[in-house]
C-alpha positions as CSV (number, residue, x, y, z in Angstrom):
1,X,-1.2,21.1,-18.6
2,X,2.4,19.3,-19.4
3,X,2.4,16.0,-20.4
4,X,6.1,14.1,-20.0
5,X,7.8,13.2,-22.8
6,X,9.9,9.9,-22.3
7,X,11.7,9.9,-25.5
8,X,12.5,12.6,-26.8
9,X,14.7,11.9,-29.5
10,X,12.9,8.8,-30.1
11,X,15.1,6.5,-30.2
12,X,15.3,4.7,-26.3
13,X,18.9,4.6,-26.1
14,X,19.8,8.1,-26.6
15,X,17.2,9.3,-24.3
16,X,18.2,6.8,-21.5
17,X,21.5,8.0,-21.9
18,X,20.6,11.8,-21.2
19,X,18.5,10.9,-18.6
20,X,21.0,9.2,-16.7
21,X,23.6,11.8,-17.0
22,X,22.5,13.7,-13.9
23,X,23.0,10.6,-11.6
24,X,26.2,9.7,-13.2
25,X,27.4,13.3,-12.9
26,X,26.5,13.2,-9.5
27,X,28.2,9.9,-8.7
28,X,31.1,10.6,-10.2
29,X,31.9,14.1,-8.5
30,X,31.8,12.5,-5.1
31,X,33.2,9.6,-5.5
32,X,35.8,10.4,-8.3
33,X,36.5,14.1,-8.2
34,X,36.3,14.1,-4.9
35,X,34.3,17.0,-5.0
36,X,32.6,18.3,-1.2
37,X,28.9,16.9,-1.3
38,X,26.7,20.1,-1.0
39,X,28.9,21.7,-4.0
40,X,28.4,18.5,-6.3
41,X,24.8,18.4,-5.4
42,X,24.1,22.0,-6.8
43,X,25.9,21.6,-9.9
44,X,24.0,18.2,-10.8
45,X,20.9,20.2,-9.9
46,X,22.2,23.0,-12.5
47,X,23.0,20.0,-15.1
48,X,19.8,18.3,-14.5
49,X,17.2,21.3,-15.0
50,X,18.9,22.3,-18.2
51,X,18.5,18.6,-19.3
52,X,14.9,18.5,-17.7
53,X,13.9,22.2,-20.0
54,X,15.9,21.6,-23.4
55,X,16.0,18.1,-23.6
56,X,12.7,16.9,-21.8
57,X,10.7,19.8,-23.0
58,X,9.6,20.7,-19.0
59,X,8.7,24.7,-18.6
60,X,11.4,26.2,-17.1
61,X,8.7,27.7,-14.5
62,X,7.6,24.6,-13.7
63,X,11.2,22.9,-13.4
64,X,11.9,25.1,-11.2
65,X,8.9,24.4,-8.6
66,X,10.0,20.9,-9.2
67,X,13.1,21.9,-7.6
68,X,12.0,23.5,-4.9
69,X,9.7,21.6,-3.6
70,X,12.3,18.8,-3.4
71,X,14.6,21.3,-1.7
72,X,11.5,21.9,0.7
73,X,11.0,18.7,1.6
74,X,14.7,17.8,1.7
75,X,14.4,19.9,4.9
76,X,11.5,19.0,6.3
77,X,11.4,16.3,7.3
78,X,14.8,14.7,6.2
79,X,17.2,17.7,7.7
80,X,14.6,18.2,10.3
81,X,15.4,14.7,11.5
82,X,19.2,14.8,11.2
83,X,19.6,18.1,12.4
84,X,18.0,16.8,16.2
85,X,19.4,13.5,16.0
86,X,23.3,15.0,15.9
87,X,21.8,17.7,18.7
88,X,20.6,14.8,20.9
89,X,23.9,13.2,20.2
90,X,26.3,16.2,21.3
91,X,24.1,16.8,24.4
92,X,25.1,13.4,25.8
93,X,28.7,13.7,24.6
94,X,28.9,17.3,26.2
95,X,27.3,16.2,29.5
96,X,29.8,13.1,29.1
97,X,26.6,10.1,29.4
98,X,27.6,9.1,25.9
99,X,31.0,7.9,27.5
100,X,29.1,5.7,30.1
101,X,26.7,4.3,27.2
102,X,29.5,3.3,25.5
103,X,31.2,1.5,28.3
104,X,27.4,0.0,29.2
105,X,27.4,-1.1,25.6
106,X,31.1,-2.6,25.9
107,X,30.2,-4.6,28.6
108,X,27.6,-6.6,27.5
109,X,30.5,-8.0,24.6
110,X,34.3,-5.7,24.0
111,X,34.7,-7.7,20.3
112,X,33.5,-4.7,17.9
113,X,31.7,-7.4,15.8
114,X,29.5,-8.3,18.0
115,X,29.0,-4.1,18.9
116,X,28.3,-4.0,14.9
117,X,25.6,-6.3,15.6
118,X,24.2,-4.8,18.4
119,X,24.1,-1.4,17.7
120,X,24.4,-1.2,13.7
121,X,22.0,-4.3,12.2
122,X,19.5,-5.1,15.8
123,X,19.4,-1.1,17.5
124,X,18.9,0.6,14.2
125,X,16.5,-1.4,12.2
126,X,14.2,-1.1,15.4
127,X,14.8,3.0,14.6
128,X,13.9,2.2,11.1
129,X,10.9,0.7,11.8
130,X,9.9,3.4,14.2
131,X,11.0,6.5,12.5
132,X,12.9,5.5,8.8
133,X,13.8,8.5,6.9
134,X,17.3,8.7,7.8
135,X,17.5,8.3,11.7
136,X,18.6,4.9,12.4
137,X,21.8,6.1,10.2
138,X,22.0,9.3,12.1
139,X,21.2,7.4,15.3
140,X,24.0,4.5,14.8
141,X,26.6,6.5,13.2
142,X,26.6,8.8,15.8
143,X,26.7,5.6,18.4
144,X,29.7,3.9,16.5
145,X,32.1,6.7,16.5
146,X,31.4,7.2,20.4
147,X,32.5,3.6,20.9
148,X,35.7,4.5,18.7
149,X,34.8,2.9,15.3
150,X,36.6,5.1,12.7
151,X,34.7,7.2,10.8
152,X,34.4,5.5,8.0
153,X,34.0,1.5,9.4
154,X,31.2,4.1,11.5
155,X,29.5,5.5,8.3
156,X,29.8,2.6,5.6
157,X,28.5,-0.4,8.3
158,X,25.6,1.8,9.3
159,X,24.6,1.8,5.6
160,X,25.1,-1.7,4.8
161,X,23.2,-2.9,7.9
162,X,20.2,-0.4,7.3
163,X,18.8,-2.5,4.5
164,X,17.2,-5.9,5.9
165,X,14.2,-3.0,7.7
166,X,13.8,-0.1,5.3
167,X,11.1,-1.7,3.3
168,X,8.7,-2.0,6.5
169,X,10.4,1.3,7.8
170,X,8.3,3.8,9.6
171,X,5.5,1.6,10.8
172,X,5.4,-0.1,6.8
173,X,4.8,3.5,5.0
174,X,6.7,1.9,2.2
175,X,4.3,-0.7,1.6
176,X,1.3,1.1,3.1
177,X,2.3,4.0,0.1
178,X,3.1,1.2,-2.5
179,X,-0.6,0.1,-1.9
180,X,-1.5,3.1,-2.1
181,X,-0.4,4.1,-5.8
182,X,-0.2,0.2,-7.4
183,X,-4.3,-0.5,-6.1
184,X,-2.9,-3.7,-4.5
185,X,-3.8,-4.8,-0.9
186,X,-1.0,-3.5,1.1
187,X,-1.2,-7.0,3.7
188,X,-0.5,-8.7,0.4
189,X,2.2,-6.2,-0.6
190,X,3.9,-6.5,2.6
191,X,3.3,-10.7,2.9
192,X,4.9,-11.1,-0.3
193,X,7.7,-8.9,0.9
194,X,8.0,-10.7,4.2
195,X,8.7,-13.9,1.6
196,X,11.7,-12.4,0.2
197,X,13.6,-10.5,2.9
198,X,14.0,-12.6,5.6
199,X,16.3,-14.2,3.4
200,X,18.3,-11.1,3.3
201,X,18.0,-10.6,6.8
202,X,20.2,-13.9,7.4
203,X,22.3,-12.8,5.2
204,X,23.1,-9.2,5.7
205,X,24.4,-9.4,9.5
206,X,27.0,-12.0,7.8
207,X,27.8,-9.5,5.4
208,X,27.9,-6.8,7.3
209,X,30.8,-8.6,10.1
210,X,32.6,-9.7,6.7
211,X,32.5,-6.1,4.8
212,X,34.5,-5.3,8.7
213,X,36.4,-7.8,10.2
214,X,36.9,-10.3,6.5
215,X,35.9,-13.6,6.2
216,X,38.0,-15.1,8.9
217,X,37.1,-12.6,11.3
218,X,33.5,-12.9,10.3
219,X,33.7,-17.0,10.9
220,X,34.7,-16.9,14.3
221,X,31.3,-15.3,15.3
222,X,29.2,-16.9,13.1
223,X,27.1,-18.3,15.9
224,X,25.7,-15.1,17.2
225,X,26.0,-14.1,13.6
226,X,23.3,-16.5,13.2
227,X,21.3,-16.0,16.3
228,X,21.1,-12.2,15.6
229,X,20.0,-12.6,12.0
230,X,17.4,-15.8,12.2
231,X,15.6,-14.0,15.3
232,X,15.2,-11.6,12.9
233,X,14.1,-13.1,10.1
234,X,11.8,-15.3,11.5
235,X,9.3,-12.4,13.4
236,X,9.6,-10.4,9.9
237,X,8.5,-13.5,8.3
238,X,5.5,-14.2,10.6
239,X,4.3,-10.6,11.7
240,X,4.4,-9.6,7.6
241,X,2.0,-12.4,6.8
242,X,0.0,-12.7,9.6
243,X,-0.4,-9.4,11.2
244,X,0.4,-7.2,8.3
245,X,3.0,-4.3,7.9
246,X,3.3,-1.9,10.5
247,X,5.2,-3.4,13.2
248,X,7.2,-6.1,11.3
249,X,10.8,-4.1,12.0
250,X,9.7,-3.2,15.5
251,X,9.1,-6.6,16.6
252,X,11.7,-8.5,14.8
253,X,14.5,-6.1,16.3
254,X,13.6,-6.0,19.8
255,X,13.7,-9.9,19.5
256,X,16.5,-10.1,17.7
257,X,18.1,-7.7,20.4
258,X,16.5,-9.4,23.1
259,X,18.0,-12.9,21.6
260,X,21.2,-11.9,20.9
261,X,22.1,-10.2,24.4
262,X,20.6,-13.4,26.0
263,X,23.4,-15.5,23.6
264,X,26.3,-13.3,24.4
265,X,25.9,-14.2,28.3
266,X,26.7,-17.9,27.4
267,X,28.5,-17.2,24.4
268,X,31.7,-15.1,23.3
269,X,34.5,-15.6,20.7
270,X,37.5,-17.5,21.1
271,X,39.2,-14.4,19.8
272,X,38.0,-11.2,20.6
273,X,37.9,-8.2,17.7
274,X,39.9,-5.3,19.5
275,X,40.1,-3.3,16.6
276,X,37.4,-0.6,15.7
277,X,38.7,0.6,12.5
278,X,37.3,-1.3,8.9
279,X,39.5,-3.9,7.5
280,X,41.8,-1.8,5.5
281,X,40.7,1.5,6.7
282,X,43.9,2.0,8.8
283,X,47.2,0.0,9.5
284,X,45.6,-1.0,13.1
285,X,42.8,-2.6,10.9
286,X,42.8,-6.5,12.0
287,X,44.4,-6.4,15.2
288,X,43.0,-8.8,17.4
289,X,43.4,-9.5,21.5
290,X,43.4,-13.7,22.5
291,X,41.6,-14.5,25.4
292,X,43.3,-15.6,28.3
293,X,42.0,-19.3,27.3
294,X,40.1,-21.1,24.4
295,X,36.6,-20.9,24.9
296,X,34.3,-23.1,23.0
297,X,30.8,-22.2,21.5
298,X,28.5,-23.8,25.0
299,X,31.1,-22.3,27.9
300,X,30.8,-19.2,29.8
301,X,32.8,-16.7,28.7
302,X,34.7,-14.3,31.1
303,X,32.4,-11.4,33.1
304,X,33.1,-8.5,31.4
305,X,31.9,-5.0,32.7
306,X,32.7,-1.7,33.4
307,X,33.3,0.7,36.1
308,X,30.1,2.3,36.6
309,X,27.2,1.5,39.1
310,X,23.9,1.0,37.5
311,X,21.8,3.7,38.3
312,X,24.7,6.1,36.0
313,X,24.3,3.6,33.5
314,X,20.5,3.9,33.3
315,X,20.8,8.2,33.7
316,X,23.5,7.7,30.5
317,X,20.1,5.6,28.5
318,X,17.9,7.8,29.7
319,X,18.1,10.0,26.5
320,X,17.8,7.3,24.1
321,X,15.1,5.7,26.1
322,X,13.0,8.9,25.9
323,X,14.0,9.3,22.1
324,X,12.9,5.7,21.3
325,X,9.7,6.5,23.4
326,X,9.1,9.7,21.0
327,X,9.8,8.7,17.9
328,X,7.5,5.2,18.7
329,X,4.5,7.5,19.3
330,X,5.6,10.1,16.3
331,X,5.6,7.1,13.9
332,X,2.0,5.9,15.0
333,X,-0.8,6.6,12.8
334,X,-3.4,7.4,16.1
335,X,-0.8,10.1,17.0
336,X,-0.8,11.5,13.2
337,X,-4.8,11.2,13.1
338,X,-5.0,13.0,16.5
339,X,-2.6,16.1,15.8
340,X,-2.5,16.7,12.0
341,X,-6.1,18.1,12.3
342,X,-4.5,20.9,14.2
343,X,-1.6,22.2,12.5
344,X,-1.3,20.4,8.9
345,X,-1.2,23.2,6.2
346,X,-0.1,22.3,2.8
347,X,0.7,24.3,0.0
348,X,0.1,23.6,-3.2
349,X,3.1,24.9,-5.8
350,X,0.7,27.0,-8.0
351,X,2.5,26.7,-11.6
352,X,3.0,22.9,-11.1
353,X,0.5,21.2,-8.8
354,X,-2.3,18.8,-11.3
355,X,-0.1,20.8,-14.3
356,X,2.1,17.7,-15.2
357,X,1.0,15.0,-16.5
358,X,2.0,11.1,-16.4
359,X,1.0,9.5,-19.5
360,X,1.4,5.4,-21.1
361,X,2.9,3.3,-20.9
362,X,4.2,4.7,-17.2
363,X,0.9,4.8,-16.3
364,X,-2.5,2.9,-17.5
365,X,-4.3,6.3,-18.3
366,X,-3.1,10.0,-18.4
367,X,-2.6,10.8,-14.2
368,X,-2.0,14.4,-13.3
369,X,0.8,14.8,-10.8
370,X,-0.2,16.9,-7.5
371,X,2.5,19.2,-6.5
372,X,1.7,19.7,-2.5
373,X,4.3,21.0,0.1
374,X,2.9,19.0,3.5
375,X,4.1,21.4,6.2
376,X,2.7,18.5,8.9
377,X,5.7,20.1,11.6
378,X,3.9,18.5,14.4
379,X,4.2,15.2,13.7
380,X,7.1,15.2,11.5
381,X,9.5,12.4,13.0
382,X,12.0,15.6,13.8
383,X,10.0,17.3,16.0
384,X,9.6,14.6,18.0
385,X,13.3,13.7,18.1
386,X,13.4,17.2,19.0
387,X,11.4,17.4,22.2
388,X,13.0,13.8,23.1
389,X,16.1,16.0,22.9
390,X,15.1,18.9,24.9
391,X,13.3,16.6,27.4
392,X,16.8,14.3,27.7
393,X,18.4,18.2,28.1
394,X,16.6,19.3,31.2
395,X,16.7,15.8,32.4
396,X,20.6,15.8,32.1
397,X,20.8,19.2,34.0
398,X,20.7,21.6,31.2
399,X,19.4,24.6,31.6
400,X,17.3,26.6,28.7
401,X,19.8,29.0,27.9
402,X,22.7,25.8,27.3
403,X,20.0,24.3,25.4
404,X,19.7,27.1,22.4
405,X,23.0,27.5,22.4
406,X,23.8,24.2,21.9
407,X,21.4,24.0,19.5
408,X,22.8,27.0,17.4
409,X,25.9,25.1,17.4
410,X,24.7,22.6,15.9
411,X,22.6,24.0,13.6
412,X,26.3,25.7,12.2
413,X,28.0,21.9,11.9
414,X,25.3,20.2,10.2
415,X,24.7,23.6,7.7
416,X,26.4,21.9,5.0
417,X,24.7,18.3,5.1
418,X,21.5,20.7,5.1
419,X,22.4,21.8,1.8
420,X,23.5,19.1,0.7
421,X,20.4,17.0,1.6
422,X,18.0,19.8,0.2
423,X,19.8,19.8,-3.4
424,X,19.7,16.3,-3.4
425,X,16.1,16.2,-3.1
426,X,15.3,19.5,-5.4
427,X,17.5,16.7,-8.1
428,X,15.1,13.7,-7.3
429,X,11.9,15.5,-7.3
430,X,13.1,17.4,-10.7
431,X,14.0,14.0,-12.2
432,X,10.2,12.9,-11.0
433,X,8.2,15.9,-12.6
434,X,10.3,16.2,-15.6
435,X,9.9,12.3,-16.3
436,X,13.8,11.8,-16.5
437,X,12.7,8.8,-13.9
438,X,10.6,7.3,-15.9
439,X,12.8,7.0,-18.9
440,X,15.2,5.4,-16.9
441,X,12.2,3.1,-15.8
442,X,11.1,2.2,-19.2
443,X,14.3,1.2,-19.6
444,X,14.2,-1.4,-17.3
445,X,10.7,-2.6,-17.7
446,X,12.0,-3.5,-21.4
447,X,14.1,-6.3,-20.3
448,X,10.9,-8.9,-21.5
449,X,11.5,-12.5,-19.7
450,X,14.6,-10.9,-17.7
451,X,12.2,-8.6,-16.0
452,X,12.0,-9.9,-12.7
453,X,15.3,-9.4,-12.3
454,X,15.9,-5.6,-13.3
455,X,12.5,-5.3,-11.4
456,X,14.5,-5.6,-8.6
457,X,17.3,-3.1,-9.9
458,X,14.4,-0.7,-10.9
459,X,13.6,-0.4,-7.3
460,X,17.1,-0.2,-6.4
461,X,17.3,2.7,-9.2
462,X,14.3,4.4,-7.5
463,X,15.9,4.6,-4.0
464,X,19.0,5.5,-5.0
465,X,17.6,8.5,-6.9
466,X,15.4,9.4,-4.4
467,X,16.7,8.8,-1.0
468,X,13.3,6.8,-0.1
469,X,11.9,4.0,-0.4
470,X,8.6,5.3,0.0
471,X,9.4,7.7,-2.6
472,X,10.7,5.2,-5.1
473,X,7.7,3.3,-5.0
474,X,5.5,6.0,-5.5
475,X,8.0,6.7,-8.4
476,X,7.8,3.2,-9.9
477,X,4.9,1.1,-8.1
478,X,2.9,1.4,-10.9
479,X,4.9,1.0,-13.6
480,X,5.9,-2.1,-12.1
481,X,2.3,-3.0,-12.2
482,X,1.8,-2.3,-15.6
483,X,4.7,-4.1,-16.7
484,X,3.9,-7.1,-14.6
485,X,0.6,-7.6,-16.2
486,X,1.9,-7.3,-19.7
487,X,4.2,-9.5,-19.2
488,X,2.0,-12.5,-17.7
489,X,3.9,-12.0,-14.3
490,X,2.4,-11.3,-10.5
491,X,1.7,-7.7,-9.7
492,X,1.9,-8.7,-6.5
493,X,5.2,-9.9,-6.8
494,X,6.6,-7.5,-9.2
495,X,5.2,-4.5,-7.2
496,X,6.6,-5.9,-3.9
497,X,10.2,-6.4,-5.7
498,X,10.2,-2.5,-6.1
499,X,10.2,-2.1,-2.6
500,X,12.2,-5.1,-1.4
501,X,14.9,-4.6,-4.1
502,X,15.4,-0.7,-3.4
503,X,16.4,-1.5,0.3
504,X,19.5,-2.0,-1.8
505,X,19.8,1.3,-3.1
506,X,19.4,2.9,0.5
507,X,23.2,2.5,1.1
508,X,23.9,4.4,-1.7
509,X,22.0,7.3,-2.2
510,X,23.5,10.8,-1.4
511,X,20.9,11.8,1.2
512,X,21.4,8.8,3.2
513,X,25.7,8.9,3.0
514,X,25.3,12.8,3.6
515,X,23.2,11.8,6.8
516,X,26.3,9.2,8.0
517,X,28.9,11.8,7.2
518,X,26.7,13.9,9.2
519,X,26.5,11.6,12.1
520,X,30.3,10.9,12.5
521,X,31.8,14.2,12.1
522,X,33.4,13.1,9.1
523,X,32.2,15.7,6.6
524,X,33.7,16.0,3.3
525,X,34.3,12.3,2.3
526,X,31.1,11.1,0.7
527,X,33.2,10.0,-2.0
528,X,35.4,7.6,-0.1
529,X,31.9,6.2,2.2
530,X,30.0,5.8,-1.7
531,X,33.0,4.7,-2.8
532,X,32.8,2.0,0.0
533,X,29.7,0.8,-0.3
534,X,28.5,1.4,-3.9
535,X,29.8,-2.5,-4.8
536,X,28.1,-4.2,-1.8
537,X,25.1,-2.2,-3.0
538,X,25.2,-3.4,-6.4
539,X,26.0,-7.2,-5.7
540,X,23.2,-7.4,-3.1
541,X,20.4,-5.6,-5.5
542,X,21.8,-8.2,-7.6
543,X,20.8,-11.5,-5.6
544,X,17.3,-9.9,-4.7
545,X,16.8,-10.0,-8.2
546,X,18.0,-13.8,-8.6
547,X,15.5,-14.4,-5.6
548,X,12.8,-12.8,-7.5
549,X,13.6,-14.4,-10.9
550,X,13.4,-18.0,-9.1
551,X,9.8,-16.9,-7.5
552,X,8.5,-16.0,-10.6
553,X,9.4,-19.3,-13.0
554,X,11.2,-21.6,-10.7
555,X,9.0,-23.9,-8.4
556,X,9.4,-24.9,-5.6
557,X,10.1,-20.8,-5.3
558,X,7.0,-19.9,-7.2
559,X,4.7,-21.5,-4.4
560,X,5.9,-18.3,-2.6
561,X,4.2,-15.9,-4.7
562,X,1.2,-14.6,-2.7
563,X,-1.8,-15.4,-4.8
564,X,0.2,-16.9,-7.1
């Protein structure tokens, strides 16, 4: 048995500072040396097991289960997932459906901020809340460049607008997990939540149009700007607290969908966006087609279509219909309960499972970590994007033998994003086992009255390191907990914040931008997507944790608290 050691030089500021050198080495070899992803992921997994065995005193045997048990489960399920979603994906742009989805899609609105809307913020946080783990990115992305977004308006938007849903994503296993390892009743986990995000669900669809299109650009739609993010808000608000978890992101984006399509038939800009590139990204960034007349917010705008007959518009949705049908019964918990009993071996990592040991203040008593690979293939979310795909294949006129070698092609595109996403999690699980997280943690959760606040960045520190919001609350529930009680502040609240305030962090972590690099074919510029989005990241982590600093000593905000 191991037992972490979170200061090992004892004095807090020195050992914060180690522990934070594999994350800033990380950071700043994509987005500053420009270094490819995959190689800057194996030489921050290098740096940070010499940092976990000399500095942190972690075996070097048991560092190195650490890492490969991240690497393990970076590929199943999180390349699992990616690597079917870009298969699906170049099965409908080979049998040339994906053009016709695109045009389908373009006739509902042509102004690429309303698309955004659509497709980025309503279409992938119902995605999220069905599947999570990387596929509304993958899913999006993939959708974005088809309708001639660049690659990186394509990649940066999909990561801005897949915050508002990740804390409910995959049926609520991030509150469901945060339950789970805090003690705390997950309905109150995920009401409390459902008091803090709709807030940012209002907001980010207006962020999002204005990160594209500026604040000009973003003004002129601000009606259906509106409509999209208030139908949102307003189900994640009343299924969190009185239905509980599971289905909050489901509901709220087939309504906001649903809404929004509704609004566009009465409804379209005066101006319509004609450009698909991001503001700045190219010199055709900003142009703009007029209408033919003014149009104000009540009249009807102009029918706008497309040149294909309805029943090939339905064969080109086919495959996405059958993938959202899949992943929808993947992410139930009947469908896990039913099959796992059949095929659900897990390996324990002999050498490291129950060997470390989480001690105070991170935890109330000394907690041994278990150390358990779950090989659950069947119901991973990838395998049911995968038969979605093969399905969508035959259905398309594929035959077997097209089938595996499209699939091997694919497998050689994506190899590098594999890689990448593996080392990525080898790095976060290390940083978990060696206790490097919980430094960092500790570090935070000795901010005293400004707590709530960096309570917010804590989570946002967790999700970024990790890839997962799930994962960062396992990481940091409980030490939010802890600290919460200490301090005379609602665990509820405090444990909540984790989740809610690492949606934040899901822009920016390197598992999630290797996933939209993935998507949109644009491999070797993480650094210029982080780059992107790392200050819209920051800035919004920022105001959840103003939101959650007014809940805990501001009334009328602190009538908000659940069981406060």
């Amino acid at each position: 048995m191991w037992s972490q050691v979170y200061n090992p030089f004892g004095s807090a500021i020195l050992s914060t500072l180690f522990a934070a050198l594999p994350v800033l080495a990380l950071l700043g070899l994509i987005a500053f040396a420009r270094m490819q992803a995959h190689l800057a992921a194996m030489l921050t997994l290098v740096a940070a097991l010499a940092i976990a065995i000399l500095v942190f005193t972690m075996p070097a045997g048991m560092a190195l289960e650490a890492a490969l048990l991240g690497g393990l489960t970076g590929l199943f399920p999180i390349g699992w997932i990616v690597l079917n979603v870009i298969f699906l994906y170049r099965l409908t742009v080979e049998n040339g459906s994906f053009k016709v989805l695109q045009d389908s899609i373009a006739g509902i609105t042509p102004d690429r901020r309303l698309q955004l809307l659509l497709v980025a913020f309503a279409f992938g946080a119902f995605f999220e809340g069905a599947a999570g783990f990387g596929t509304p990115v993958a899913v999006t992305g993939a959708i974005l460049i088809g309708l001639g977004f660049s690659p990186l308006a394509a990649s940066g938007l999909s990561l801005i607008a897949n915050t508002a849903p990740v804390a409910y994503g995959a049926l609520g296993t991030p509150i469901v997990t945060l339950g789970a390892v805090t003690g705390l009743d997950p309905f109150e986990l995920g009401a409390m939540a459902g008091r803090q995000l709709p807030f940012f669900s209002v907001l980010v669809p207006f962020w999002l149009i204005a990160a594209f299109a500026g604040l000009r650009g973003m003004l002129q739609i601000w009606p259906a700007i509106l409509v999209c993010g208030v139908t949102f808000a307003v189900p994640q608000f009343l299924v969190s607290n009185y239905h509980g978890p599971w289905l909050v992101d489901v509901v709220a984006a087939l309504v906001s969908m649903g809404c929004l399509v509704a609004f566009l038939k009465v409804w379209q800009p005066r101006t319509l966006w004609a450009s698909p590139a991001l503001r700045g990204d190219d010199p055709s960034a900003g142009a703009v087609l007029p209408q033919a007349r003014s149009l104000g917010a009540a009249a009807r705008p102009p029918a706008y279509g497309h040149p294909h007959g309805s029943g090939e518009v339905m064969r080109a949705w086919t495959p996405w219909i059958i993938l959202c049908v899949f992943v929808f019964i993947w992410g139930t918990q009947t469908f896990k309960d039913l099959v796992n009993p059949l095929f659900f071996p897990k390996f324990p990592i002999e050498g490291l499972h129950n060997l470390v040991q989480k001690v105070p203040p991170v935890v109330a008593k000394p907690t041994p970590e278990a150390a358990v690979f779950n090989f659950n293939i069947l119901t991973m979310t990838g395998t049911g994007i995968f038969l979605a795909a093969v399905v969508s294949g035959f259905v398309m006129g594929y035959s077997p033998a097209r089938l595996i070698a499209a699939y091997g092609r694919t497998l050689w595109v994506v190899r590098y994003s594999l890689i990448t996403i593996a080392a990525m999690l080898a790095l976060g699980t290390l940083t978990r086992y060696s206790g490097v997280d919980a430094t960092l943690g500790l570090a935070f959760a000795g901010t005293g009255l400004l707590f709530p606040f960096f309570s917010a960045l804590l989570g946002w520190l967790g999700v970024a390191l990790t890839g997962s919001d799930t994962a960062s609350n396992v990481l940091f529930g409980g030490l939010q907990r802890i600290t919460a009680e200490q301090l005379g502040l609602s665990p509820v609240l405090m444990a909540a914040t984790n989740s809610t305030g690492g949606v934040m962090g899901k822009m920016i972590d390197a598992q999630s931008i290797v996933v939209a690099s993935t998507a949109t074919g644009w491999f070797g510029h993480e650094g210029t997507i982080l780059r992107y989005v790392f200050w819209h990241s920051i800035v919004l982590a920022c105001l959840v944790g103003g939101l959650v600093m007014l809940q805990a000593y501001v009334w009328p905000f602190t009538a908000m608290v659940v069981g406060g």
